[in-house]
Each structure stands twice: as structure tokens, then as C-alpha cells.
N, C-alpha and C positions, 0 to 999 in steps of 0.2 A: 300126546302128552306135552303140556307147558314149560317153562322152564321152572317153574317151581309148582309142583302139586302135593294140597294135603290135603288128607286123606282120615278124618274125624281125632284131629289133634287134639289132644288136654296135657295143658300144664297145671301141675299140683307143686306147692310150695309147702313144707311146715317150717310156720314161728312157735317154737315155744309147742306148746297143745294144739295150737291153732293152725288147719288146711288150709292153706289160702287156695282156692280153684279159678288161676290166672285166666286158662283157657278152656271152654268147652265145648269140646268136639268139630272143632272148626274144620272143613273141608272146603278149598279154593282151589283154582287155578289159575296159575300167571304166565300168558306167552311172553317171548322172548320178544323185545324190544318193545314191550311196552312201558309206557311213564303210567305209573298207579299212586294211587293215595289210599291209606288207611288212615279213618277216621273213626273217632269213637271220643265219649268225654275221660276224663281222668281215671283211671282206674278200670278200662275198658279192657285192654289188653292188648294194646296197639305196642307199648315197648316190649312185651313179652313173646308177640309173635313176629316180629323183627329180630328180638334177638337170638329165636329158635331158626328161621330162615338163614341167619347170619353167621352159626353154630358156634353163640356165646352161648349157648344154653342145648339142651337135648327133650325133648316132648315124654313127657308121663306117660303118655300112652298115645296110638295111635299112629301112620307112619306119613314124613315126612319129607319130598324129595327135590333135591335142588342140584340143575344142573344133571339131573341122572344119577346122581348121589344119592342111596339115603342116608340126608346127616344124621339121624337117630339113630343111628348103629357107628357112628364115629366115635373113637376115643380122645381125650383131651388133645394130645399128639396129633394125630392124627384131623380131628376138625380141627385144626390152626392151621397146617398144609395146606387143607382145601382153602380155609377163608384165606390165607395168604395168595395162593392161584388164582379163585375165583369171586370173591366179591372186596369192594370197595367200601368204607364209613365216611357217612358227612356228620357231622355230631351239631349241637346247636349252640354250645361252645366253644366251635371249632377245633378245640384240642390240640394246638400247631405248638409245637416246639421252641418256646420261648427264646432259645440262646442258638438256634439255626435259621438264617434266611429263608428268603420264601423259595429260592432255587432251589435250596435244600431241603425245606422238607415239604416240597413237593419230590426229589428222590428219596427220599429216606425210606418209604418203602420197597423200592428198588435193592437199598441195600439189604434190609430186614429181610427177604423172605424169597427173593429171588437172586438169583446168580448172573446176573446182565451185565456184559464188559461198558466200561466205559464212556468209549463214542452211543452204544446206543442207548444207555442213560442219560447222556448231555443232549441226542436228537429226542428223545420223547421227552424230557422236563422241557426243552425251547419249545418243542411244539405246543406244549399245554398249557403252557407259559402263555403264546402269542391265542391259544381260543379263548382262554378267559381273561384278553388284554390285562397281564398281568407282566410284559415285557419289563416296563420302568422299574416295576418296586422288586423288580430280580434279586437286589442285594440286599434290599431292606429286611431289618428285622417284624415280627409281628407286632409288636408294641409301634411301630413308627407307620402303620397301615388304618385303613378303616373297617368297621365290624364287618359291612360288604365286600369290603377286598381280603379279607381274612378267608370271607366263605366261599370266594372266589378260589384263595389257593386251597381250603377244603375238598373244593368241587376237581381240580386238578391233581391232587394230591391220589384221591379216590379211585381215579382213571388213570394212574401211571402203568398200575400194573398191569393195563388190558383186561379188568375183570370182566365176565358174563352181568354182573349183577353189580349192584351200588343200592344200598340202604341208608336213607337219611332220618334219624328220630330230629322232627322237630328242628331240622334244620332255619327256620327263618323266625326261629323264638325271639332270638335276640336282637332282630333288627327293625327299621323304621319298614312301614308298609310298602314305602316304594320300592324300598333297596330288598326285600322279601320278593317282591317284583321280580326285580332284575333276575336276582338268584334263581327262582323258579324257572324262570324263561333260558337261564342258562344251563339250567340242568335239561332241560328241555332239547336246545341247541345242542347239546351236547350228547343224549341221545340220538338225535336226526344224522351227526356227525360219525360218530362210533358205533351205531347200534346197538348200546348198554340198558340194560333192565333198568330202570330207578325206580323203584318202590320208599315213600316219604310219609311220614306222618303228619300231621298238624292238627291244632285247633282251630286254625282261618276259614272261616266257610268261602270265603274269597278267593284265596290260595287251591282251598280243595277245587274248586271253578276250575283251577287251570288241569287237573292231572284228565287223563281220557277215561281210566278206570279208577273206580271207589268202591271200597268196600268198607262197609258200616261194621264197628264191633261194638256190643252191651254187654256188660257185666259177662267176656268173656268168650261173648257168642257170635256169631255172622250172621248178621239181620238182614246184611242186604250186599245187593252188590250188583255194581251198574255200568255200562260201557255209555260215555257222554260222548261219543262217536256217532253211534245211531239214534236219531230219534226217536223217541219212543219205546226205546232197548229198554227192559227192567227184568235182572235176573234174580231173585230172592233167595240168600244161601240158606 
């Protein structure tokens, strides 16, 4: 078993009268320390099955399991402990803490959800601090940074807690192509470093170039899915 397998997932939404059918019947598997991408175009279901994995959300049906978990038997309580424990968010807003430096809210989740004294809060933010040469702008705030050193402390921020997993929606929306560059490559490094799952989405067919594993969603569905490891690999979900 992977570190995330599922197992003919559907997410169902009602608006109003209207079923929205986010996901259908999706069944993956993700080993552990791999760098994956989901792709798919707008409306595909690529933030829906990110945030069922990530257990901002629970599957309609079908079952779910991450880390050995199944999150779909979690309650509200209860999946915030695990995502607290075990996985990391990189957003493509970054979402950093406007009136906290970047030393700090790269701990801040330290504070929020785990119980870590002190000295070894100040050793893992300098550490993660010095992989994503983010050392200088230690004190600065977000506003006094660039969009790429923003998603520099995103990408540290994600990793303080030692999660198995880290989920990026569209993390390199907001930036110029090179510095989308950098970022991928660093989440990259940064897997090779810690052995952390990163599963990311985009629309960059460029970007997707870089992840090992892709897995295509349509209107909901897993059309495909392929290891850019082996030549010639093509697994059809």
C-alpha cells in the first residue's frame, strides 16, 4: 500500500437543486517520497481531490487513505489533528502572516498544532530557514520580500512540522516562469533532502515536465496516469 490510496472516490457537492459531481470514482496510488502532479483544466477536480487527501473535505463515497488513515471516517476534530501531524500546505497566495516575520511564520505552525519546546523550534525554523536560502530576510516582514521568497517561506513553512505529505494547489500561479522554476526545483530539493511526499497541481504543461508522476483529471475522472521515470511507463487509471 502507498502512502495515499484511493479506492473509487466521489465527491458530490449540492448548490441550491444543483449536484455538482466534483469527483468520479477516482482510484490512485501515491508512494511515499514521491514528487507527483495533478493536472487536469479548470473544473477538473484537481482542488477537490487535494483537499479530500489534505482532509479539508471527506469523499461522498468510496474510501480514502492517507498515511494509514482512513481520512473519510475522520471527524472535523479529529482530521485537523492528523493534517496538523501529518501534512504540510503551499497555497499560490502564499497565505503568510502579514504582521509576522518570515522566522515566524515559518514557526507558527509549530505553535498552532504541535507542542515543541523551544530550542527545537529555533533549530528546525534555522534549519529551513538556511535550505531555502531564506537566512537574510529572517526578520523581514512579507510585504518587504519577493513573490519567490514568499514561496520560499511557504515551502519552509509546509516542512517545519516533519509532515509525511505536503500539498501545493497551484503553487507557482502567481509568479514569473523562471522563479516558478526555481520554486519547483525546490520543492524538489527538498524532497531529496527530507523524504516528503509533494503532490502539486498546475496548469504549466512545463512545470508538469518537472513532477516524476502525473496524473490527468476530466470532468472529475482519472484518464491517466504516468511515471516520467520509465520510458515508455503508461498506466491508464
Amino acid at each position: 500500500m502507498g502512502l495515499i490510496t484511493a479506492e473509487n472516490v466521489h465527491k458530490r457537492y449540492r448548490v441550491g437543486e444543483t449536484v455538482i459531481h466534483a469527483l468520479r470514482g477516482v482510484s490512485l496510488t501515491i508512494e511515499g517520497g514521491a514528487f507527483v502532479s495533478i493536472v487536469g483544466p479548470s473544473g477538473s477536480g484537481k482542488t477537490t481531490l487535494l483537499n479530500l487527501i489534505g482532509c479539508l473535505d471527506r469523499p461522498s463515497e468510496g474510501k480514502l487513505t492517507v498515511a494509514g488513515t482512513d481520512v473519510g471516517g475522520l471527524g472535523r476534530r479529529q482530521g485537523a489533528d492528523f493534517r496538523g501531524k501529518n501534512i504540510g500546505f503551499i497555497f499560490q497566495d502564499f497565505n503568510l502572516i502579514p504582521v509576522l516575520t518570515v522566522y515566524e511564520n515559518i514557526e507558527y505552525p509549530l505553535l498552532m498544532v504541535q507542542d515543541v519546546p523551544a530550542p527545537e523550534r529555533s533549530e528546525r525554523v534555522t534549519t529551513l530557514l538556511r535550505e531555502v536560502g531564506m537566512e537574510e530576510q529572517r526578520n523581514k516582514l512579507p510585504d518587504q520580500i519577493s513573490g519567490g521568497q514568499k514561496q520560499r517561506v511557504a515551502v519552509a513553512r509546509a516542512l517545519v512540522t516533519s509532515p509525511a505529505l505536503v500539498l501545493a494547489d497551484e503553487p507557482t500561479a502567481n509568479l514569473d516562469h523562471d522563479t516558478a522554476y526555481q520554486v519547483i526545483e525546490l520543492m524538489k530539493r527538498m524532497r531529496d533532502t527530507f523524504g516528503t511526499t509533494f503532490i502539486f497541481s498546475t496548469h504549466d504543461p512545463k512545470i508538469v515536465g518537472e513532477a516524476e508522476v502525473v496524473h490527468t483529471l476530466e470532468d472529475g475522472r482519472l484518464t491517466d496516469s504516468r511515471d516520467t521515470r520509465e520510458a515508455g511507463h503508461e498506466q491508464v487509471g
